[in-house]
C-alpha positions in Angstrom: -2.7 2.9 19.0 0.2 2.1 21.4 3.5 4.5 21.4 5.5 1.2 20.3 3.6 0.3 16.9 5.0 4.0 16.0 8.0 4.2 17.1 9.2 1.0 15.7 7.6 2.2 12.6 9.6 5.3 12.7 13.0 3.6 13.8 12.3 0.7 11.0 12.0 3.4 8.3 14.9 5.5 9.5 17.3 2.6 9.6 16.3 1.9 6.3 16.8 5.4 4.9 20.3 5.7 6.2 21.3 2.4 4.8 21.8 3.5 1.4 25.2 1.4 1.2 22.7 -1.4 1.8 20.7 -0.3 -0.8 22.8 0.3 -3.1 24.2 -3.5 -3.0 20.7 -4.7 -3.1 18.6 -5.2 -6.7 15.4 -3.6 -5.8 13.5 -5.4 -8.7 14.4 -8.3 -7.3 12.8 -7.6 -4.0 9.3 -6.2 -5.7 7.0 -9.0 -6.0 5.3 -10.4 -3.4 4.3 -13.8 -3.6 0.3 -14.3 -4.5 -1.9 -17.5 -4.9 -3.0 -18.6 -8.0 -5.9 -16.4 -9.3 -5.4 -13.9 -6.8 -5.9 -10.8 -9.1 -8.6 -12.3 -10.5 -10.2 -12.8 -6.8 -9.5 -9.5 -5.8 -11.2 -7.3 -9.1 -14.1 -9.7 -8.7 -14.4 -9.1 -4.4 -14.3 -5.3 -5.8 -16.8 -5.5 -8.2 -19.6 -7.8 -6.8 -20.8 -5.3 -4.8 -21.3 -3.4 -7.3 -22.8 -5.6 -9.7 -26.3 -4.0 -10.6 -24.2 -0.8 -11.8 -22.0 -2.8 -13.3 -25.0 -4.2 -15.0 -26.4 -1.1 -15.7 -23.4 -0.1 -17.6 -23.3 -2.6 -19.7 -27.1 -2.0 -21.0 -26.5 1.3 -22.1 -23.3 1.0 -23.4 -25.1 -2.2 -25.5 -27.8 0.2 -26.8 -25.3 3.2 -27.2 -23.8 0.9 -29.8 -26.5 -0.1 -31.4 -28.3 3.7 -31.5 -24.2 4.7 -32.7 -24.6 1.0 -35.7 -27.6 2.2 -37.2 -26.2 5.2 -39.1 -24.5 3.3 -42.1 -27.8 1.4 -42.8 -30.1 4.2 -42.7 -27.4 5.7 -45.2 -28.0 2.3 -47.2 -31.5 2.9 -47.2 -31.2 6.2 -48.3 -29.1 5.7 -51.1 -31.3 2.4 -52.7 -34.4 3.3 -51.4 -35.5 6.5 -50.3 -33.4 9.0 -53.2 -35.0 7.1 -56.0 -38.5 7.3 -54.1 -37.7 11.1 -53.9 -37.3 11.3 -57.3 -40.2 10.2 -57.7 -42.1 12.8 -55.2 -42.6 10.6 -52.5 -40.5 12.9 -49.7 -41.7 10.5 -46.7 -38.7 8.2 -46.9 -36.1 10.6 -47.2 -38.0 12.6 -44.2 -37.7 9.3 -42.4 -34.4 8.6 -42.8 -33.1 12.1 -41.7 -35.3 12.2 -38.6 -34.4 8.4 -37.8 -30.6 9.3 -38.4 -30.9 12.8 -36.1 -32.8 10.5 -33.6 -30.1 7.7 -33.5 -27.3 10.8 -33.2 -29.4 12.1 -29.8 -30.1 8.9 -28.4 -26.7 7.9 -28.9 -25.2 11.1 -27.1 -28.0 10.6 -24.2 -26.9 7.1 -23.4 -23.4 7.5 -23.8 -23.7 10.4 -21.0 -25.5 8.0 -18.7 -23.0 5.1 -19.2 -20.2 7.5 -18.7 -21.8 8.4 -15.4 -22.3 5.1 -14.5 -18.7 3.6 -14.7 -17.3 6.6 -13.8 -19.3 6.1 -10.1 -18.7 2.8 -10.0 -14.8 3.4 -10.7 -14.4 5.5 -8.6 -16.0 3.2 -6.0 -13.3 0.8 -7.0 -10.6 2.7 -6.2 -11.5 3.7 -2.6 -12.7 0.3 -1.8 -8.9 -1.0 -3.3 -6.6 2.2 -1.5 -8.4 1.7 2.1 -7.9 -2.5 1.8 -4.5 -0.9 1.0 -4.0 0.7 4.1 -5.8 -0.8 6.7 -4.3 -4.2 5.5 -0.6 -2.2 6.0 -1.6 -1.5 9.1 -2.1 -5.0 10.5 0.9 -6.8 8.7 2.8 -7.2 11.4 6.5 -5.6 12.2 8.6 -8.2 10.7 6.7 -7.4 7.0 7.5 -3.7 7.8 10.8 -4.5 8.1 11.3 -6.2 5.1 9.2 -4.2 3.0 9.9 -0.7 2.4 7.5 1.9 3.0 8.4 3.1 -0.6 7.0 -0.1 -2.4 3.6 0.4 0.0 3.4 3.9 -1.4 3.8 2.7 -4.4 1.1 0.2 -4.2 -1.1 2.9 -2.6 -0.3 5.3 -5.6 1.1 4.3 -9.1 -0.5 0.6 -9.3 -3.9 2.1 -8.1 -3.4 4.5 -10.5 -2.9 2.2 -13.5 -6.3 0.9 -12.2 -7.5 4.1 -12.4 -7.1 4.5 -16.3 -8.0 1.5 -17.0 -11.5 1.4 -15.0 -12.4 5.1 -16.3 -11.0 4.6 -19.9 -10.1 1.1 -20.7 -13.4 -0.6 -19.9 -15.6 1.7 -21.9 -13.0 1.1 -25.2 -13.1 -2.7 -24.7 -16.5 -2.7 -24.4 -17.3 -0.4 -27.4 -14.6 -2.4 -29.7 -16.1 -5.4 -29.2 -19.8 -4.4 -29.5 -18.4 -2.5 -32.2 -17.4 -5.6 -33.8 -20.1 -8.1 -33.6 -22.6 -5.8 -34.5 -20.7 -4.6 -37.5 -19.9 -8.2 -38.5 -23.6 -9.3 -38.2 -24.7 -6.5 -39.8 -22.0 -7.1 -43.0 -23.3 -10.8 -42.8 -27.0 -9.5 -43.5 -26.2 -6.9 -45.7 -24.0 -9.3 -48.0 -22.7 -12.8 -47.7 -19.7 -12.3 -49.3 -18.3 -8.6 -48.0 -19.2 -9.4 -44.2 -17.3 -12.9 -44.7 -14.5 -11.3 -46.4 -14.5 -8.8 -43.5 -14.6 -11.7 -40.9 -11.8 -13.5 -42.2 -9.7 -10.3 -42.0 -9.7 -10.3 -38.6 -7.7 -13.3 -38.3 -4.4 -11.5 -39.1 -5.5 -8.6 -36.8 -5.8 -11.9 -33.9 -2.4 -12.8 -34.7 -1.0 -9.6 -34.3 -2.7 -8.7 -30.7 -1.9 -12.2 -29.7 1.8 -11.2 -29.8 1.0 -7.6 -28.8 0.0 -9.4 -25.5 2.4 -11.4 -24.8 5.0 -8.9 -25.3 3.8 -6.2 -23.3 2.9 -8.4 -20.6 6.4 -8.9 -20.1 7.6 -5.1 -20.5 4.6 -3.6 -18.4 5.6 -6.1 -14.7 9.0 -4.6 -15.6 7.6 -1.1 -15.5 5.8 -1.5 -12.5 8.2 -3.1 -10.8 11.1 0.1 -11.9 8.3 2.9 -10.5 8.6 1.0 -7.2 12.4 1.4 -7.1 12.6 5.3 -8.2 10.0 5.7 -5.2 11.4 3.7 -2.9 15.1 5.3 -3.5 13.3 8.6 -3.7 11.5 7.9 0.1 14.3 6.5 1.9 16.7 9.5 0.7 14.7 12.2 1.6 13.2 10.4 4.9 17.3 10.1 5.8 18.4 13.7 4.8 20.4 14.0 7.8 22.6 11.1 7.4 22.7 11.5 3.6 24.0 14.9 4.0 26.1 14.3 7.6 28.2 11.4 5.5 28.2 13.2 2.3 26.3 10.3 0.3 25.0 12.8 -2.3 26.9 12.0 -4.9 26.9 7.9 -4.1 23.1 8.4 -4.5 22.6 10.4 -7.7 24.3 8.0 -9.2 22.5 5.1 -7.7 19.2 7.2 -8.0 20.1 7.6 -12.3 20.5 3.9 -12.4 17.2 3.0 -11.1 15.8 6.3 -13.4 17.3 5.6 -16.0 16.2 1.7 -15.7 12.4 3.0 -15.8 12.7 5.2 -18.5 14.7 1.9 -20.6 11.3 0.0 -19.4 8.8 2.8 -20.6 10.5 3.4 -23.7 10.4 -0.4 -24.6 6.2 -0.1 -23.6 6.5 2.9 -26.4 8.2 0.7 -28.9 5.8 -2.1 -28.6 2.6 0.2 -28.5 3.8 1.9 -32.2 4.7 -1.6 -33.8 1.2 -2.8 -32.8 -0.3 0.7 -34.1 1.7 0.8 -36.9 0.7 -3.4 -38.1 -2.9 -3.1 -37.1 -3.1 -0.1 -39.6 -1.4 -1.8 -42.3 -3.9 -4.8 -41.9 -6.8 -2.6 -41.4 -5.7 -0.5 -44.5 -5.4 -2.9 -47.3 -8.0 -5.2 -46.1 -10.6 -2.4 -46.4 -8.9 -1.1 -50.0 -9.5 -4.7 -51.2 -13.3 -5.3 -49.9 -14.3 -2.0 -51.2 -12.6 -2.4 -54.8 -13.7 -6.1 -55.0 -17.6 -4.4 -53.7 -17.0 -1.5 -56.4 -16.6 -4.8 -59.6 -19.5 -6.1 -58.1 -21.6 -2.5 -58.2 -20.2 -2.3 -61.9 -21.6 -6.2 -62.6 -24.9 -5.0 -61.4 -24.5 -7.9 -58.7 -24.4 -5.6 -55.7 -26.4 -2.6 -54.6 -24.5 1.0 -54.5 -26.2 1.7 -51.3 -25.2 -1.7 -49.7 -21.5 -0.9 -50.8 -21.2 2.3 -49.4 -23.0 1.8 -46.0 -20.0 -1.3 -46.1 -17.6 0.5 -46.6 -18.5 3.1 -43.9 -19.1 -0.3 -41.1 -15.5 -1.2 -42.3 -14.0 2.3 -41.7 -15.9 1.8 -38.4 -15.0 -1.5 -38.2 -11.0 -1.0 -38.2 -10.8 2.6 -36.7 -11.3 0.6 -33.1 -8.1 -1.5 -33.5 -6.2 1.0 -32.7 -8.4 2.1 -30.0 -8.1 -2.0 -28.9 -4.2 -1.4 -28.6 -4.8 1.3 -26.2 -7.0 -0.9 -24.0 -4.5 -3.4 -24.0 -1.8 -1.0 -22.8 -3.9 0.2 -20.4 -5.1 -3.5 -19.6 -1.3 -4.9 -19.4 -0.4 -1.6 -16.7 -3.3 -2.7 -14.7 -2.4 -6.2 -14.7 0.9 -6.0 -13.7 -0.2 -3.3 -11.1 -3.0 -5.8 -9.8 -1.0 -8.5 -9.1 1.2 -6.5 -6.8 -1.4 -5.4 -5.3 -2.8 -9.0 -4.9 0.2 -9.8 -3.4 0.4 -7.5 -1.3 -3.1 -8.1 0.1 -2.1 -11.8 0.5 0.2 -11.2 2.8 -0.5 -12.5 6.4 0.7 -11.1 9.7 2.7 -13.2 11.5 1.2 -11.9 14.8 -2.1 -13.3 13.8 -5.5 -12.5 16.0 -6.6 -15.3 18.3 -9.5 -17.2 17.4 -10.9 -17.5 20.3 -9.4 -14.6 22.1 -9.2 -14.6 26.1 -9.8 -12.7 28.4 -7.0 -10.9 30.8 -8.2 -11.5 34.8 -9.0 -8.6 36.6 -5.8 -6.5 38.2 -5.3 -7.3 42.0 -5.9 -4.6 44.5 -3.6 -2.0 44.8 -1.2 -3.7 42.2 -2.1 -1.7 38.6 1.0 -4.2 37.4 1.0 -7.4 35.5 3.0 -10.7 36.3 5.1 -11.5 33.2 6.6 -14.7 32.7 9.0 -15.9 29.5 8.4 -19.4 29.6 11.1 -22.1 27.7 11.1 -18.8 25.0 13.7 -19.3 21.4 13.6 -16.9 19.1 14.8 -16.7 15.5 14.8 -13.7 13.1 13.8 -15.1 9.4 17.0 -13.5 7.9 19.5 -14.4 10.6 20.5 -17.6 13.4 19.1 -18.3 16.5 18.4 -14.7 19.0 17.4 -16.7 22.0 18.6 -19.9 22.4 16.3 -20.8 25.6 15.0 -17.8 27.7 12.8 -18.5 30.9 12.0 -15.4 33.3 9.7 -14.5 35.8 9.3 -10.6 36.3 6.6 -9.8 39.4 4.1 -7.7 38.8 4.9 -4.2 39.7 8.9 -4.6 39.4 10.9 -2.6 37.6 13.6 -4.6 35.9 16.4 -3.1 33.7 18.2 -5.2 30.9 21.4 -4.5 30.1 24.1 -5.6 27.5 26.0 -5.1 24.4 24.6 -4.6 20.9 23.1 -8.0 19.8 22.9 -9.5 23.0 18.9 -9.9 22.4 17.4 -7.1 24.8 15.3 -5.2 22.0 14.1 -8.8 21.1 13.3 -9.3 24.6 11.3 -6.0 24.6 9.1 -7.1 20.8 8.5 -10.0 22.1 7.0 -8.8 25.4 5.6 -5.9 23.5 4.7 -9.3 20.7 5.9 -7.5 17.8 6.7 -11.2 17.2 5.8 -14.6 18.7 8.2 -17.1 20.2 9.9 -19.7 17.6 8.3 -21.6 20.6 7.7 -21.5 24.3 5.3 -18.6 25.6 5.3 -15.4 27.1 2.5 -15.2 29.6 0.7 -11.8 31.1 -0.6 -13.0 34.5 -0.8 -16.4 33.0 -2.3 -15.8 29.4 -0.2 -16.5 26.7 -0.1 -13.4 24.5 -1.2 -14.7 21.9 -4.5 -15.9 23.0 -4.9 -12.2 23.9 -7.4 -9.8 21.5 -4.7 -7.7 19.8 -6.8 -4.0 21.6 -6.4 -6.1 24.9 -3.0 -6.6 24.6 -2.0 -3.4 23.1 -4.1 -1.7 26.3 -2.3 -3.7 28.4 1.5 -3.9 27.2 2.7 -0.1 25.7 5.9 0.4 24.6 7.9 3.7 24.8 11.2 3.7 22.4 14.1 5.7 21.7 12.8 7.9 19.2 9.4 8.8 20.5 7.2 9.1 17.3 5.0 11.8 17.3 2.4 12.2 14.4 1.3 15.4 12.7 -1.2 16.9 14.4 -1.4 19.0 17.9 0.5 17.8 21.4 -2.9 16.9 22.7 -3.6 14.7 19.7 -0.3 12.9 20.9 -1.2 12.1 24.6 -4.4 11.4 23.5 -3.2 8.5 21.6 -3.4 5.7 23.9 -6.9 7.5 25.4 -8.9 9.0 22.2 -11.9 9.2 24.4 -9.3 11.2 27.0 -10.7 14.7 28.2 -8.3 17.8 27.9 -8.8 17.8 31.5 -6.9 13.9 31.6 -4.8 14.9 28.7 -3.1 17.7 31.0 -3.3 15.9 34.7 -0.9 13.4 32.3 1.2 16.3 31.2 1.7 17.7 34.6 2.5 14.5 36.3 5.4 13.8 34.0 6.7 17.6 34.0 5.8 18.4 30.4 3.1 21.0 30.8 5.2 24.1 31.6 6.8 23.6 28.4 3.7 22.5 26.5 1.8 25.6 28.0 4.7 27.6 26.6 4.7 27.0 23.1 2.7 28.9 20.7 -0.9 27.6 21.1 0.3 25.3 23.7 -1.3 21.8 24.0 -3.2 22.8 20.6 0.1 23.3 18.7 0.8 21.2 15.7 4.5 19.6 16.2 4.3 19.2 12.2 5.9 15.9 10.9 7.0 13.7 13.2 7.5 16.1 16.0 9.8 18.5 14.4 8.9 21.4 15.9 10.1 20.7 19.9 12.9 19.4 20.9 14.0 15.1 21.5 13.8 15.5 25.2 10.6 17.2 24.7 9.0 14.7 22.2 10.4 11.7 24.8 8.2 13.8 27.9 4.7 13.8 24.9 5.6 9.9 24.5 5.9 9.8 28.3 2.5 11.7 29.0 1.3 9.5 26.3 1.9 6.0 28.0 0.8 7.3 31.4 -2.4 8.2 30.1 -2.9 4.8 28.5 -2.3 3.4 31.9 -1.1 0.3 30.9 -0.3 -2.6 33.2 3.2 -3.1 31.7 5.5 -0.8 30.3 8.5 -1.1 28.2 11.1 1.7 27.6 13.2 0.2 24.5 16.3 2.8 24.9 14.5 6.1 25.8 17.2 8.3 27.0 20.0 7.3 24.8 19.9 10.0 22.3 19.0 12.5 25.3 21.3 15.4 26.3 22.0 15.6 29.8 19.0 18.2 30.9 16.6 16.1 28.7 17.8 12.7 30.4 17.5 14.3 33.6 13.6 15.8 32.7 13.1 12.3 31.3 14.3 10.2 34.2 12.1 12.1 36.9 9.4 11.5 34.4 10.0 8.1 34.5 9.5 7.4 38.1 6.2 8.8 37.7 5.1 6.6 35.1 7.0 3.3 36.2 5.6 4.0 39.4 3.3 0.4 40.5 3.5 -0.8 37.2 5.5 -3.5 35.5 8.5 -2.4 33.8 11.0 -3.4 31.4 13.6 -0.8 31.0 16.3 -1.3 28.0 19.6 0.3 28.8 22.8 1.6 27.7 22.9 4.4 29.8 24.3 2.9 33.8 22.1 6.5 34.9 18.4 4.4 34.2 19.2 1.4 35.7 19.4 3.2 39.0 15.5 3.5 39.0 14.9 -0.1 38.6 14.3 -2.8 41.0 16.6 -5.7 39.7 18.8 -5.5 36.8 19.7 -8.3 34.5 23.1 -8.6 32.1 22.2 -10.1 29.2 24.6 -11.4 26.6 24.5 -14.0 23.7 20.7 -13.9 24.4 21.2 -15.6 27.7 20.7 -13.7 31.5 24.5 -13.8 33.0 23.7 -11.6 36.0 20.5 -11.3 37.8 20.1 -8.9 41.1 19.2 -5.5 42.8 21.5 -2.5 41.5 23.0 -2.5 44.4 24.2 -6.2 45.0 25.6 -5.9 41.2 27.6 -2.8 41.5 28.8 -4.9 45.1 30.1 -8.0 43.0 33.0 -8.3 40.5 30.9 -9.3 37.4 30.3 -7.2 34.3 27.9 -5.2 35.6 30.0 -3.7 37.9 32.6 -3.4 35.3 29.9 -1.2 33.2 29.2 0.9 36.1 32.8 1.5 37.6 33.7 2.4 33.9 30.6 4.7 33.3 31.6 6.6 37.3 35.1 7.1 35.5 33.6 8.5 32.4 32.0 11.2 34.8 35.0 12.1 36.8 
């Protein structure tokens, strides 16, 4: 909702796209899996299916009396043979009639409920899959920053696309093979058993090298098909993070470094599908084998006992057509347990995904912010005995306690690393304290309902993130239920509505992806219209005018004074030309406040802000 949960979005996934040395020293299958309780997966296929049991149900039925319509075949051709030819032959045409009709009626009612069946799954598949993409992304959504930074939006996409995919093929296809093999098999086996002791045992025990061998088909592609998963991820996320970071691929010539890196990870995934190849054809090519000369020795052991007189001709044939029937599946069975071992893999990174908690968590029992004081649309803000350590690095802020009144503007300065953006994501509570609090007119933050706080505290960074869609759509962020009327008073009190009123369609113009289409000043004046319209009580700028020119600085700093006008405001600097609008500065360094006081008495003293600004008045002479 707010302009900072984009822009740090957008700045996490740029720094990662230009960070392909980084990439290219880091093992991206190693950094795949996320960790997932015990009997995750299995938690998560059931959460999707229970609501759909009945259907589920359903399916089942008619796929039970698709097989049995599908089983009868074979017998009626058993009865034909032994019972209803001889009658024939003897003038009685009522059996024969009865088979044919009863075999014609088995072939329709098999076709009828196989249709219904396939509609059935098919609906609640489907189902499955949009339930499982939007847990997806609305559970993206509210991990919180730190997981964003870790985890690369190319893994998520992955997530959202391949593994949902192998779902996909296995709810649509998989299920309805499974299903049919096994029916398939118990009805043929009772059927054998009744027919004749001795072929439907022999035909049981046949089976138990066919167990052996998809025992070990199992286990092996088990193995091969988390590997596969996990190489799709990489191609995609090596894919994303290139073409997201064109610029700097291109400005630094990183082409070549990356084709090479990017025919590693290809050529890793192909390695990975091929061995999921291999496996599939020694399973197809075994199960055959077995299949094969099991059903040659049944049927010539059946054929000695037709000879002997000791078994009926129609029994043996309608057995030999249940154990045609009977093997032809196996194959089929090897398919499902592709699909099944794809699925898995992709389900348990999924699982793991969805286990993931934020590390800004929602309050329990959320309270309320008191009522803004008369004439004062600011917030008091208080950092209150505040450390702070980043999981993949020492110790940001060692102790931090500050007051900041409401309706001051205060600008933080300092070099790189000396904790002001940490400053800024905690206020903002991208993150929570190691300990201590940050309090907004006394509530700690994170006793605060996250659209409270997010209404309350906006943040404005350095590359204003604007989304596809029209330049109203973009103010209107903060203010959906915003007026066009609201949406240009916001425009025109910031100075952006001449040049929003002059582009094509003006403020119904679509900026295309990520603002593309207007200028950086001009995207920083949208983010600016933006946070004045959400009328928040505090407002943080996070480096807003460091990648300005000087006209778009300039546009940017008079909109500024509008929108920092009352309110309470954190302004990050590295350009001495902001810190003139604020109220107080601080000098921050080693995540510690060295200097505290107006601009004025600063640039009057001999510290190092008054080094900063007598060197940035020599820079402009």
């Amino acid at each position: 909702m707010t302009t900072g949960t984009a822009g740090t979005s957008g700045t996490t996934g740029s720094t990662g796209t230009t960070g392909t040395t980084g990439a290219d020293a880091v093992d991206p299958f190693a950094q795949d899996a996320l960790p997932a309780p015990k009997g995750a997966a299995r938690s998560l296929l059931r959460s999707l299916l229970v609501p759909r049991r009945a259907r589920v149900w359903l399916g089942a039925v008619l796929l039970l009396l698709q097989q049995a319509a599908v089983q009868a075949g074979p017998l009626l051709v058993a009865y034909a043979i032994d019972r209803a030819v001889p009658a024939y032959r003897d003038g009685d045409h009522g059996p024969l009639i009865a088979v044919g009709a009863a075999y014609l009626g088995s072939a329709a009612a098999s076709g009828l409920l196989q249709y219904a069946f396939i509609r059935t799954s098919a609906r609640v598949g489907q189902d499955v899959l949009l339930d499982l993409r939007g847990r997806i992304f609305r559970h993206a959504q509210a991990l919180s920053v730190d997981f964003h930074e870790r985890y690369t939006s190319g893994r998520l996409i992955s997530r959202a696309t391949t593994d949902v995919e192998s779902l996909r093929e296995l709810v649509n296809e998989g299920l309805e093979e499974l299903l049919g093999v096994v029916l398939s098999v118990v009805y043929i086996s009772l059927t054998l058993l009744y027919l004749d002791w001795g072929l439907g045992g022999a035909a049981v025990l046949s089976f138990w090298p066919l167990y052996l061998l998809i025992r070990l088909f199992d286990r092996r592609s088990k193995r091969v098909y988390r590997k596969r998963s996990t190489a799709i991820a990489a191609v995609i996320v090596k894919f994303t993070e290139t073409m997201n970071g064109i610029r700097p691929v291109q400005a630094f010539r990183r082409e070549r470094s990356n084709d090479a890196h990017f025919d590693e990870l290809n050529g890793r995934h192909e390695r990975v599908n091929g061995d999921s190849i291999l496996e599939m054809a020694r399973y197809v090519v075994g199960s055959r084998l077995v299949a094969n000369v099991a059903l040659a020795a049944i049927v010539l052991w059946g054929a000695y006992r037709v000879a002997a007189g000791d078994l009926a001709l129609g029994v043996l044939a309608a057995a030999a057509l249940y154990l045609r029937r009977l093997y032809d599946p196996i194959d089929r069975l090897g398919m499902f347990l592709n699909s099944y071992q794809s699925a898995a893999a992709s389900l348990e990174k999924i699982a793991g995904l969805l286990a993931q908690r934020p590390s800004v968590p929602e309050p329990e029992r959320p309270r309320p912010l008191p009522e803004r004081r008369a004439g004062l649309p600011g917030r008091e803000v208080v950092f209150e005995g505040v450390r702070f350590a980043y999981r993949t690095g020492g110790e940001v802020l060692p102790r931090f306690d500050l007051t900041l009144p409401a309706g001051q503007t205060v600008a933080v300065v300092g070099s790189t690393g000396a904790g002001k953006s940490t400053l800024a994501k905690l206020l903002a509570r991208f993150y929570d304290p190691t300990s201590g609090r940050v309090l907004l007119d006394g509530v700690d933050l994170r006793e605060l309902a996250m659209p409270e706080l997010r209404r309350g505290v906006v943040m404005v960074t350095q590359e204003a993130f604007l989304f596809s869609g029209t330049v109203a759509d973009n103010i209107a962020i903060g203010r959906p239920d915003a007026t066009r009327a609201d949406i240009e008073r916001a425009a025109k009190a910031i100075g952006a509505h001449d040049f929003i009123a002059a582009l094509p369609d003006g403020y119904d113009t679509d900026v295309r992806k990520r603002g593309g289409r207007i200028s950086a000043g001009q995207r920083q004046l949208v983010a600016f219209a933006r946070a004045l319209l959400a009328d928040p009580a505090v407002l943080i700028l996070d480096e807003a005018t460091s990648s300005l020119d000087i006209p778009g600085e300039q546009a940017v700093q008079r909109a500024m004074h509008t929108v920092l006008s009352g309110r309470t405001a954190v302004v990050i600097a590295h350009r001495l030309s902001t810190v003139e609008i604020a109220d107080r500065v601080l000098v921050m360094a080693d995540g510690r406040v060295v200097e505290d006081g107006s601009p004025a008495e600063l640039i009057a003293g001999e510290g190092r802000f008054a080094g900063l600004h007598k060197a940035w008045r020599d820079s402009l002479v």
